[in-house]
C-alpha positions, -999 to +999 in steps of 0.1 A: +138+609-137+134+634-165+144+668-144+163+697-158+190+685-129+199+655-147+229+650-159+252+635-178+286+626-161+321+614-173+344+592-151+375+611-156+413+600-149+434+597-135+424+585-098+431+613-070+442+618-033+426+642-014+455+658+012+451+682+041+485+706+045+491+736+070+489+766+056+529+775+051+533+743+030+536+743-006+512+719-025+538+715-055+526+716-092+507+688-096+473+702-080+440+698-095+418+715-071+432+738-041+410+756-018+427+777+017+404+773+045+407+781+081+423+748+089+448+749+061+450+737+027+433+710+012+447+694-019+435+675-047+456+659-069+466+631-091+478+600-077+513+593-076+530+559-091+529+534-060+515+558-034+490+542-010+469+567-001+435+567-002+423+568-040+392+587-055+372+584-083+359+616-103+326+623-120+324+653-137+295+668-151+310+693-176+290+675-204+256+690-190+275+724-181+255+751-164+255+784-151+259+798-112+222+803-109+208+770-116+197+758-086+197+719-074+225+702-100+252+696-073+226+683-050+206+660-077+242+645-075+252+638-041+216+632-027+219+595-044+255+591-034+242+600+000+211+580+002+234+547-007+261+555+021+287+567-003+307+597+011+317+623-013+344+649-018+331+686-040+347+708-062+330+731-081+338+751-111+320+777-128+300+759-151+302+722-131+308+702-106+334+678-100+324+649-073+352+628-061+340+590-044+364+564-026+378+542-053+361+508-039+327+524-042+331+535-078+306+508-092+283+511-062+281+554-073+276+546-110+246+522-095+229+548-074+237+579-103+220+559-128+189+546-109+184+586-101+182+596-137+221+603-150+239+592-171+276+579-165+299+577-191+328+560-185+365+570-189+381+538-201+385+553-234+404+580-224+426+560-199+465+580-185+446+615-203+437+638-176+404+655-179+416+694-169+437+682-206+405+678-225+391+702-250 
């Protein structure tokens, strides 16, 4: 795949929860992406030392950056996560997107990213430094 929608995409630490809170509740400090909808407030954030929680993985595709009107780089993403069964959590930011998959489907993403056309770089070598951190 040589498209302008290809991109290249970092696994970033640490792992995330994704949480669902009423409205009136207060998501703490440690939020990483926080969006109010009708239903309340969903919260993404780091994992916390021996939680058990369900545990993302995040791919974020700051690295091939990009502006609001560029049409079809969110979905040349999760239209392979999609076609290998892989559910997905979004956030976006101005410039790119951050896609969240379960934990236990981590290699099975990188797989189906790759064979469309991306490239995944992974975070080993950046291991306990959180990506909103990096320059």
């Amino acid at each position: 795949m040589n498209s302008p929608t290809t991109q290249h995409l970092r696994i970033v630490s640490p792992a995330f929860v994704v949480e669902q809170l009423p409205h009136a509740a207060s998501p703490g400090d440690d939020w990483v992406v926080l969006v109010r909808g009708p239903e309340g407030l969903t919260v993404v954030r780091a994992v916390r030392p021996l939680e058990s929680e369900e545990r993302w993985i995040g791919f974020y595709g700051g690295a091939t950056a990009h502006d609001l009107d560029v049409p079809g780089m969110l979905a040349a993403i999760v239209t392979p996560l999609a076609e290998a069964a892989i559910p997905v959590f979004v956030a976006s930011t101005f410039h790119a997107d951050l896609i969240l998959v379960p934990q236990q489907a981590e290699q099975q993403a990188v797989i189906a990213l790759e064979e469309a056309g991306h490239h995944v770089e992974s975070g080993d070598g950046e291991a306990g430094e959180p990506f909103w951190s990096q320059p």
